[in-house]
Every structure is written in C-alpha cells, then in structure tokens.
C-alpha positions as CSV (number, residue, x, y, z in Angstrom):
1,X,-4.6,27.7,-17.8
2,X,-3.1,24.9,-16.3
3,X,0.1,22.8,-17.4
4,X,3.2,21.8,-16.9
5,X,3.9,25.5,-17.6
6,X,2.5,26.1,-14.5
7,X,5.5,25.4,-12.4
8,X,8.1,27.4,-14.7
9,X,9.7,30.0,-13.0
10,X,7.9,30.2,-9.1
11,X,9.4,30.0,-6.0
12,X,8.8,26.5,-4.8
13,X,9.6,25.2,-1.7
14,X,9.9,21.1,-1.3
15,X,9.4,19.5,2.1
16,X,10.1,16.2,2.8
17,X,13.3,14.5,1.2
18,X,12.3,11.1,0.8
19,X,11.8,9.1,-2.8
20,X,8.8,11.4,-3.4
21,X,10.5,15.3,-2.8
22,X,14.0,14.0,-4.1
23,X,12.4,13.3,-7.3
24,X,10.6,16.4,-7.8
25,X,13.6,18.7,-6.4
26,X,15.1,17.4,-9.8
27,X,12.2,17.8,-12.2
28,X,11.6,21.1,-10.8
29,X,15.0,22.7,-9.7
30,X,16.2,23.1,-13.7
31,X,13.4,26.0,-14.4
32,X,12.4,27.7,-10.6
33,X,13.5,28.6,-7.7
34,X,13.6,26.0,-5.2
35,X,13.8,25.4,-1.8
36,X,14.6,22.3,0.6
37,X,13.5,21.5,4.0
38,X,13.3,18.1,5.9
39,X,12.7,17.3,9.3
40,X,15.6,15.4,9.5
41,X,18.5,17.8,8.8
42,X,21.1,14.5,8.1
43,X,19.4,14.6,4.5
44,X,21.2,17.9,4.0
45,X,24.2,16.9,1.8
46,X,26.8,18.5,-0.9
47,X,24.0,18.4,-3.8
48,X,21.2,20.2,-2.0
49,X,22.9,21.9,0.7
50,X,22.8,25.6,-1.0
51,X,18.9,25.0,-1.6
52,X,18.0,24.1,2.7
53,X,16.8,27.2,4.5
54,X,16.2,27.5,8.0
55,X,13.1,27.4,9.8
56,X,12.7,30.7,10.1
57,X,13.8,32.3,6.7
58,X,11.1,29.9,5.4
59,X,8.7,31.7,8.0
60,X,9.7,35.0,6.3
61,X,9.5,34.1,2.6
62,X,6.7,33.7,0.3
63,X,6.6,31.2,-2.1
64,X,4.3,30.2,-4.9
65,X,3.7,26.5,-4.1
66,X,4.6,24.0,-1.2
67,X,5.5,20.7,-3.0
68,X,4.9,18.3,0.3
69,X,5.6,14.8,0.4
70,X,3.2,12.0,1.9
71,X,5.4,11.3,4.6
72,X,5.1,14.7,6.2
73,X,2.0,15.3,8.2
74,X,1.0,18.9,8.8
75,X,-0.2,18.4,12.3
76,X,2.9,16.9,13.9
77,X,6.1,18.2,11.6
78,X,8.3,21.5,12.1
79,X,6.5,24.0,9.7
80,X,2.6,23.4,11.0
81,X,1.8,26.5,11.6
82,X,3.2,28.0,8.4
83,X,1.3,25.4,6.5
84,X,-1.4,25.5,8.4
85,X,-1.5,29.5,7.2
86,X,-0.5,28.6,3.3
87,X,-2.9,25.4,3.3
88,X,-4.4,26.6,-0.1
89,X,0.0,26.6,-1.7
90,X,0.2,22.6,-0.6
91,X,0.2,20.7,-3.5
92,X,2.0,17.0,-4.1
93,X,4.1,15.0,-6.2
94,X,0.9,13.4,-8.1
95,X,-0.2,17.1,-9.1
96,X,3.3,18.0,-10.8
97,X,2.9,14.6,-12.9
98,X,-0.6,15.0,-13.9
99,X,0.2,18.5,-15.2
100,X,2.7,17.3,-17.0
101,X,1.1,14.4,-18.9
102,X,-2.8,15.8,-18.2
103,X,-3.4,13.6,-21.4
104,X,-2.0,10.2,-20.9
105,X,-4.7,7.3,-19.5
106,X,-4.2,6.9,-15.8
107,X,-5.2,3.8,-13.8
108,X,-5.0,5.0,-9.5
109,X,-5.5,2.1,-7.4
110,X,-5.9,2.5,-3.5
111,X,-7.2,0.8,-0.4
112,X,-6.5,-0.1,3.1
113,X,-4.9,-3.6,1.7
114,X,-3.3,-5.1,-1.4
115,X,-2.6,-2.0,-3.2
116,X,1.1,-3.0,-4.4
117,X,-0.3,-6.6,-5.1
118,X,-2.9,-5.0,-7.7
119,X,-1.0,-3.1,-9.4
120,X,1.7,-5.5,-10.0
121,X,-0.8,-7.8,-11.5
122,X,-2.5,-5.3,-13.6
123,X,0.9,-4.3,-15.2
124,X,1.6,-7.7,-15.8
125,X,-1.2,-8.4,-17.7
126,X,-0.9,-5.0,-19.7
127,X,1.9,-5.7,-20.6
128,X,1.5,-9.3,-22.2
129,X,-1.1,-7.7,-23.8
130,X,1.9,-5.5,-25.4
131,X,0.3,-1.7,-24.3
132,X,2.9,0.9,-23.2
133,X,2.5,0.9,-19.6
134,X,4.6,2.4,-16.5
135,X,4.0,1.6,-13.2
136,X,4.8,4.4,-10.5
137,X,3.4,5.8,-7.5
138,X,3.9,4.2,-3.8
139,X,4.7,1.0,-5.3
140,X,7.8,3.1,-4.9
141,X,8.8,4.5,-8.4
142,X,8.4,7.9,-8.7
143,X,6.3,9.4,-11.3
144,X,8.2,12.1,-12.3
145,X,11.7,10.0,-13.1
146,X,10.0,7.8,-16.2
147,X,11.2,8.8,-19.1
148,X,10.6,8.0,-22.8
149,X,6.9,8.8,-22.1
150,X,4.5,8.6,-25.6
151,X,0.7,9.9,-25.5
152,X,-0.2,6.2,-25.5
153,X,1.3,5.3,-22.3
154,X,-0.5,4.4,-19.3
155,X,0.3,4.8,-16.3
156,X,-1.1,2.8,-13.6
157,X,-0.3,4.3,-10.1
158,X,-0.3,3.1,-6.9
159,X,-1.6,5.8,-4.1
160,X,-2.0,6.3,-0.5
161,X,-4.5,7.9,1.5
162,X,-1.4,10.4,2.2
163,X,-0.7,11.6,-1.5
164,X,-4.7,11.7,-2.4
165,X,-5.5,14.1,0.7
166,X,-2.7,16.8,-0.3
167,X,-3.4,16.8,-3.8
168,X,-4.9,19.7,-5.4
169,X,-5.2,19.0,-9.0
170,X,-5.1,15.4,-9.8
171,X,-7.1,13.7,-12.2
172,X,-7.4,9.7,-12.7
173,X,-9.2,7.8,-15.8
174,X,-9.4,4.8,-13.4
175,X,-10.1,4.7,-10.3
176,X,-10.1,1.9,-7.7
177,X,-11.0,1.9,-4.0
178,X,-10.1,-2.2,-3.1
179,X,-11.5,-1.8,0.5
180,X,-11.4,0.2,3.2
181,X,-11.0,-0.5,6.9
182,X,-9.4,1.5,9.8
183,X,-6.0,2.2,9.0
184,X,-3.6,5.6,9.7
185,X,-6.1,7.1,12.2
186,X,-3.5,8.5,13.9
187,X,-2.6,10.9,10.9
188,X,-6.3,10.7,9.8
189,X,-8.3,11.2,13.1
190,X,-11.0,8.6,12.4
191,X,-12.1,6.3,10.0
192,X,-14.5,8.7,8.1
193,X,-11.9,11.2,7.6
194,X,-10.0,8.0,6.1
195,X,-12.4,7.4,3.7
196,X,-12.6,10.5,2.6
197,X,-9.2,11.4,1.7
198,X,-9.2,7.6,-0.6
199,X,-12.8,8.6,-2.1
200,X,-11.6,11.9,-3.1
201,X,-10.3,9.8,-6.2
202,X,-13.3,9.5,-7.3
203,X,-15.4,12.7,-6.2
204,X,-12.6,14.5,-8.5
205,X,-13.1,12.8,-11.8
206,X,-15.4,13.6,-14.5
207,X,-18.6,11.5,-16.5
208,X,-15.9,9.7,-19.1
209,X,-14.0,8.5,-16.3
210,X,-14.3,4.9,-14.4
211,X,-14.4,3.9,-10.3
212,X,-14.4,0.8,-8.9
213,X,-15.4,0.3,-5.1
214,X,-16.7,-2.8,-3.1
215,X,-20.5,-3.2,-3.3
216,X,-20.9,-4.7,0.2
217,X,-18.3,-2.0,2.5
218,X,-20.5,0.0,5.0
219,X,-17.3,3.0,5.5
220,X,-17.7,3.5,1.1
221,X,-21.4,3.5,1.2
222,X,-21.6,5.6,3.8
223,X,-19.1,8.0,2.5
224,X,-20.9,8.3,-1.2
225,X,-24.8,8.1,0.1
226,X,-26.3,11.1,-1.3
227,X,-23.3,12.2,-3.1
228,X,-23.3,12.7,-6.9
229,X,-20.4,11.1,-8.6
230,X,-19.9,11.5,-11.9
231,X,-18.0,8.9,-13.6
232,X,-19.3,5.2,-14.6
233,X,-19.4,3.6,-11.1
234,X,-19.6,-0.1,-11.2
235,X,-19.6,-1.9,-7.7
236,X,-17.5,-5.2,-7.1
237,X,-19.7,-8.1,-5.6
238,X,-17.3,-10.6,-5.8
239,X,-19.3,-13.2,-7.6
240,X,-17.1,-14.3,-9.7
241,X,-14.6,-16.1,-7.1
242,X,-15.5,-19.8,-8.0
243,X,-14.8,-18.7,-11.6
244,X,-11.2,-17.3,-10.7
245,X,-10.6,-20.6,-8.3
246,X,-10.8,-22.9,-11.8
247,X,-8.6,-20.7,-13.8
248,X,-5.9,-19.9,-11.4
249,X,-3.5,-22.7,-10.7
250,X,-1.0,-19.8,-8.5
251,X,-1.1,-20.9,-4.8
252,X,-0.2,-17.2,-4.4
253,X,-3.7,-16.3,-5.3
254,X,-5.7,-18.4,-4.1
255,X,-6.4,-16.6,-0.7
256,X,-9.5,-14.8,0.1
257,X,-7.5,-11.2,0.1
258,X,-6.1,-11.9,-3.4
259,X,-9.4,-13.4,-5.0
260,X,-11.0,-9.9,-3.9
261,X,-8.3,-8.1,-5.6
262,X,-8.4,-10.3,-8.7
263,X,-12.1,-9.5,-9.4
264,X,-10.8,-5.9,-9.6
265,X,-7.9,-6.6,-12.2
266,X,-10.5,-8.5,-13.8
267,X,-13.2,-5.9,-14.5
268,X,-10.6,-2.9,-15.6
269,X,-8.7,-5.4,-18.0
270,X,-12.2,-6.1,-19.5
271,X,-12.8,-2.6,-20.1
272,X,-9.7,-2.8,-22.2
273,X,-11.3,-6.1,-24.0
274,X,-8.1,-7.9,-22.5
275,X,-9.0,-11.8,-23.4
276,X,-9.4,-14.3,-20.6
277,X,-6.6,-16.3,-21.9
278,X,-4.2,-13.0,-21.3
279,X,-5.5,-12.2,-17.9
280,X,-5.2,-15.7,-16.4
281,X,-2.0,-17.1,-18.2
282,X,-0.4,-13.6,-16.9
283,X,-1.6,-13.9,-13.0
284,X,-0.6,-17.7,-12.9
285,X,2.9,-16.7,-13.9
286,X,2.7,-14.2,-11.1
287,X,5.3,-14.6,-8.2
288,X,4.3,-11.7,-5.9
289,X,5.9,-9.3,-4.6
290,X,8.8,-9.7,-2.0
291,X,7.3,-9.8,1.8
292,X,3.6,-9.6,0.7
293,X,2.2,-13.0,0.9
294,X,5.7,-14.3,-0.1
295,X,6.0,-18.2,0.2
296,X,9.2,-19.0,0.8
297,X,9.5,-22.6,1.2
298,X,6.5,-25.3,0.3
299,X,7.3,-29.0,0.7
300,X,7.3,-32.1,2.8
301,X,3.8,-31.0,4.2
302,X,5.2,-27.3,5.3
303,X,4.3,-24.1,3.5
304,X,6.4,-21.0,5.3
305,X,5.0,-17.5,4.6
306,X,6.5,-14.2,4.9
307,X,3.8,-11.3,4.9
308,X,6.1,-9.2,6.4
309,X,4.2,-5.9,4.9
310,X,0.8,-6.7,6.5
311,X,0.5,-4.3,9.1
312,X,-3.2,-4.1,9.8
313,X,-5.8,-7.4,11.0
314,X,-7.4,-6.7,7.5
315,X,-4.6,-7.4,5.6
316,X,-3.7,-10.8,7.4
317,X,-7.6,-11.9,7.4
318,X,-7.3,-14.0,4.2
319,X,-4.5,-15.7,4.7
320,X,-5.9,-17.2,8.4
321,X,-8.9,-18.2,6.6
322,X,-7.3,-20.0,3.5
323,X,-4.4,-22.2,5.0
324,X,-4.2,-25.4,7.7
325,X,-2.6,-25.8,10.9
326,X,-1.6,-22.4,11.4
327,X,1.5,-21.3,13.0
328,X,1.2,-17.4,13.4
329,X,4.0,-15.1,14.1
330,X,2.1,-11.7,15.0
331,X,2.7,-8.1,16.6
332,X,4.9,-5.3,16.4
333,X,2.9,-1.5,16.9
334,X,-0.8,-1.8,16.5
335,X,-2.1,0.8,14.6
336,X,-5.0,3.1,16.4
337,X,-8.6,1.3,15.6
338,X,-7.4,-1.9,14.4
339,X,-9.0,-5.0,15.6
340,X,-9.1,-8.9,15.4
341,X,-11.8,-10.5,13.4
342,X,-12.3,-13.5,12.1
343,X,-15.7,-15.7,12.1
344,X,-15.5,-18.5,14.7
345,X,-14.4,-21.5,12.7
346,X,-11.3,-20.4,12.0
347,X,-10.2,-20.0,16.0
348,X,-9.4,-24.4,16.1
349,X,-6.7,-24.0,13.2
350,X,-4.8,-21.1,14.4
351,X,-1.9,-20.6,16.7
352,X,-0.5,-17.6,17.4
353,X,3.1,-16.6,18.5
354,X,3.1,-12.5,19.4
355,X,6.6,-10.7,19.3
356,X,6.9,-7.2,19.8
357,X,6.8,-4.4,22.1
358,X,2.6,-4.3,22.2
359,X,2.4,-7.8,24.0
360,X,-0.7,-6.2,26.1
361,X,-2.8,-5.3,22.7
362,X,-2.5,-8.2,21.0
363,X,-3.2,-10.0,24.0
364,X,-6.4,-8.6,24.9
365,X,-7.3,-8.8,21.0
366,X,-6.7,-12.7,21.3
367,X,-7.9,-13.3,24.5
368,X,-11.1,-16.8,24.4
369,X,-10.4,-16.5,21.1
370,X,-7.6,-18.4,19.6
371,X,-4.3,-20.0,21.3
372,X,-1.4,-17.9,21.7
373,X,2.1,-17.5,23.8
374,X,4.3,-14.2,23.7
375,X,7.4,-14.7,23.1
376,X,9.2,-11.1,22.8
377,X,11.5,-11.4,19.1
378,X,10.9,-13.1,16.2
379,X,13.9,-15.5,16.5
380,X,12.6,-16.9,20.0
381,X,9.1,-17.5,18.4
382,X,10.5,-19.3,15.8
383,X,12.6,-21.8,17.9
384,X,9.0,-22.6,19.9
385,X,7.3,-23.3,16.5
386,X,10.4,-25.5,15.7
387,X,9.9,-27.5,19.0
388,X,6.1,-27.5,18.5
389,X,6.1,-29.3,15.4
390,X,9.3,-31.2,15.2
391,X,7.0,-34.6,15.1
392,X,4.0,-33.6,13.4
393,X,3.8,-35.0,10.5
394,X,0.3,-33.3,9.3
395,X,0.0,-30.3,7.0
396,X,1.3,-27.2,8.4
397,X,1.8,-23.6,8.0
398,X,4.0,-21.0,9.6
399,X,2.4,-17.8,9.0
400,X,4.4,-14.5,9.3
401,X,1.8,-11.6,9.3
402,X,2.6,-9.4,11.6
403,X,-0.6,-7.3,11.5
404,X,1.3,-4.4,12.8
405,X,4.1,-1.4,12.2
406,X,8.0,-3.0,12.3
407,X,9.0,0.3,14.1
408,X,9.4,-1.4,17.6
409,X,12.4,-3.7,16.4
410,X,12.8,-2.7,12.9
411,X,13.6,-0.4,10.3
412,X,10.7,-1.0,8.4
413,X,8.8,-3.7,7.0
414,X,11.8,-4.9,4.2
415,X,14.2,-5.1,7.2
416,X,12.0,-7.3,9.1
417,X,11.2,-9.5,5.7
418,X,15.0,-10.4,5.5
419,X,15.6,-10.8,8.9
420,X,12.6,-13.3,8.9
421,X,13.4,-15.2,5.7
422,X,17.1,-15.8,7.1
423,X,15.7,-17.2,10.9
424,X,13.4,-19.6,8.9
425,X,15.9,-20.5,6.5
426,X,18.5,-21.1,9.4
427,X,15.9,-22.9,11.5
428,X,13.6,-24.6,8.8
429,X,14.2,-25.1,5.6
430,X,17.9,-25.9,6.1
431,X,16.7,-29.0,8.0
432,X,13.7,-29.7,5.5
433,X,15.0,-29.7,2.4
C-alpha cells in the first residue's frame, strides 16, 4: 500500500539540485539511501558532496526510485539514456508530498498564463476567511519544507506542465486548467503533447473531485472529446466579467487576463460557500505579485508597468487590450509556436519598442500590424520612449511585457524586473514625481 512509508529505506537517487531536489534530498536523506546528481557539477558542495556519484557509477547501480526535478528534461540532460531505460522509477517532488499528506484537501492550479497570480489570490482570500492554508508548489515554496501541517490544511499548489508530466502518483481535490496556448514546445514537442501533460491533472482524479477548464479553448476540448473524466467538471464561460468590473476597484485586476483568472477564484471559493463580501474585499486589497503586471508608478497621466514574467504573446494579450497610448517594451527569446494576436482595433494604440537578441522574430510577427523600432537593450528603448513623449500631455502607458525568455541578456525574468524598475525609475519617475 502506498504512503509515506513508501520511500523508507530505498535507494533513491535525486537529479536536479534546484529549489525542487534540494528540498527533497532533505526530507528524504534522514531514512534512505540517497544519491545526488546535477548537470551542473558547481552545485556539488561540503553538505552533499559524499552523496554525488559519477555518471557512470550511476549507470551501474540500481536504485528504487529517480526523484527528478522539473527543470531536468530527459531528452536533452546527461543521464537520457539511463532514464530513458528506468522511465517506469521517475517519479517527482509532488508524488513524495502527496504520499505524505494523501489526506489533506489540495487545490492544483496550472495553465499557460497567470498561474502565480491565481494562486496568490486564492490564498488571500482563504485566508481572510481564517482556513489553514499553505501555499507551495512553482510559486516557488517547496512542498515538502511546510511544517506544522494539521489534517485540515489545504494546500493550494501551483504546477507546471513539467512537474504534472513526471508525476506518477499525484492526486488533486481541485483542479484548475486557466488556459492553454503554445508554450514549452521545445521540451513538449507540440501543443497537443502540452496539453496533455496539464490535463493529466484531471484524467488522474476520482468522481469526488472538482476541475475547472475554459469552456470556449479548442487545445482542452480537443484534448478531453471522447474522454471520460471523472470528477465534477464545470466549464468557465466567463460571464460574469461585468459583475467582477463593479466590485473590483484594484486597477491591477481590471485587465482582460486577470478578469479570466478571477472567474476561476471565484467559482472554487464558492464551492467553499466563501461570501462575496470576503472574495472581493480580499482581491481589492491585492497588490500582485512582484514583475507580473506590477505597476510601478501611476500619476500625472502616466501608468509604468513591469510584466517582466510574461514570456509568451498570451500572457501580454490583456494588458495591450485594457490600457491607452501604449508604449511597449518587447522581446528577448521567443519561445517555439508563439505568435502575435490581437484583433485589429487595438494595432492604432500600440507602439512597440523590441530589445533583444530575436530582432528578426519579433519583426516579422509585427510587421503591417502595429508601429515598432528595435532598439537592441532595454535602457536604449527606454531613452526613445522618454524622447517620444516628453510633450505629450495625453494619457499614456509604458508597457514592459516582454513576451519572451530573459535568457539573451538576463539571468532570468527577476533580474530583468529590477534592472527595469531601476532604468524607469532613473529615467521616469525621478522626473515625474
């Protein structure tokens, strides 16, 4: 039978050394037998040194389980062919915690875009509604390091497309899909591969469980057509927007993206007979989350956003369609199948500023579309805005939503979130204020 038991006294070996395998090296190396690899050998260090083994004495052992983290992909790392051969050992982070609180209520939230936002929100209204909750997952807590765990806490869990494919014996309560569209194709192949490794939430849970996708999204549909799922499905139709626009007085909310992701919160907090009053006094005190929709400066007729995490079209969408005058800082790496869409009537009120190594991409994807210049960094962009609308006295927006991977000039997306706020800080809202 399975449990937490399950992982007492195997030989284990953990690959990957990011937030995800560093946690469960230390929930798991006090009762097994463990061992370490990472791609990156500079993670080696005094504490976990005597646990690495080398490539090939890994080869030559056998061990009872392969604990791999999300950031590893089988096809492309060190060990793919001796994964490849012990597929059916692979399990993840997500498995080890469900095993070892199977019977806690657990709310998994995933999607191509606004993942972190949702799940933020939904804790927040938890709890001012005073229930135990935790939240963990890619939000970037691990699981496995809460402590002080009851039977009734929750835990609501942020997950990617990563940790859901590798899994082998997680369960979820709740289970949201936001939306899907292309995104990690280069790990995933193609979008229907995509979609399967997010609906495989739901395909795994049982008839007293609860999933939540988007009613109108042609990759879902397609995906579940002819499929027998059997928890309480309820499809999201996002009727309910004109509702949310009179209760919510946060700015921060108010674009399409957010709206979408709101009629989510909304429909698992009602399940929980969470009063209106709760839900709404909770999401107008909501502030966001650093780099994700983040405005940073909103007076004398110019609002400055930092989205610094978008890093798909999809993700930027609803905030070109929700603001005026736009001033858009864009590009970076694409990501394989992404494209630019956005209906017609939008094109007049955007003006876009690419950055980046990809100037060709984003180019062709802009091309008798909307207005744009390339400008190479971030900094340079911003001195052109600057100049642009030093004497325009209309309402304005400088939009940073890069709608692709930091990689080419950054660490990752954080790094490029400071280094913006501090250029338009310098250059703006010193001269603003």
């Amino acid at each position: 039978m399975l449990s937490k038991k399950t992982f007492y006294k195997k030989k284990i070996l953990i690959y990957g050394l990011g937030l995800s395998g560093t946690s469960c090296f230390q929930y798991l190396s006090k009762k097994n037998i463990i061992t370490v690899f990472d791609d990156n050998s500079s993670l080696k260090n005094k504490k976990n040194k005597s646990y690495f083994l080398s490539k090939n004495k890994i080869f030559k052992t056998e061990f009872d389980f392969i604990v791999l983290s999300p950031g590893i992909d089988i096809k492309k790392c060190k060990l793919n062919n001796y994964l490849l051969k012990n597929k059916n050992k692979i399990i993840t982070e997500l498995d080890i915690f469900y095993l070892t609180y199977p019977e806690n209520l657990k709310i998994t939230i995933t999607g191509t875009n606004g993942k972190s936002t949702t799940c933020q929100m939904l804790f927040n209204i938890f709890k001012s509604n005073k229930l135990d909750v935790r939240l963990v997952g890619n939000i970037g807590r691990p699981p496995l390091v809460e402590k002080g765990i009851k039977n009734k806490t929750i835990f609501i869990i942020e997950a990617s497309s990563y940790q859901i494919s590798y899994s082998k014996f997680f369960k979820t309560d709740y289970a949201a899909i936001l939306n899907l569209s292309p995104d990690h194709l280069e790990r995933h192949g193609n979008i229907n591969q995509y979609a399967k490794a997010k609906l495989k939430l739901i395909f795994d849970q049982n008839k007293n469980n609860y999933s939540y996708i988007e009613n109108n999204n042609q990759i879902i549909n397609k995906q579940i057509k002819n499929k027998k799922i059997k928890s309480k499905l309820k499809k999201i139709n996002y009727t309910k927007e004109i509702f949310f626009k009179k209760k919510i007085k946060n700015i921060y909310l108010l674009d399409k993206n957010n709206l979408n992701n709101i009629h989510f919160v909304y429909s698992i907090c009602k399940n929980f007979k969470i009063s209106d009053n709760r839900i709404f006094s909770s999401l107008n005190r909501f502030k966001g989350l650093k780099f994700r929709k983040q405005i940073v400066y909103n007076k004398r007729n110019l609002i400055i956003i930092n989205d610094s995490k978008s890093t798909t079209f999809s993700s930027t969408s609803g905030l070109l369609c929700s603001y005026k005058n736009i001033y858009w800082v864009v590009g970076g790496m694409f990501k394989k199948g992404d494209k630019f869409f956005l209906k017609k009537k939008y094109y007049k009120n955007i003006k876009a500023y690419i950055i980046g190594l990809n100037k060709k991409y984003f180019v062709n994807q802009f091309r008798n579309k909307i207005k744009f210049r390339y400008f190479g960094n971030l900094k340079k962009a911003m001195i052109a805005i600057k100049k642009e609308i030093k004497n325009d006295i209309s309402l304005k927006t400088i939009l940073f939503s890069p709608a692709a991977a930091s990689f080419d000039q950054f660490k990752n997306f954080e790094d490029r979130g400071f280094y913006f706020n501090k250029i338009a800080k310098n250059i703006f809202i010193k001269n603003y204020k």
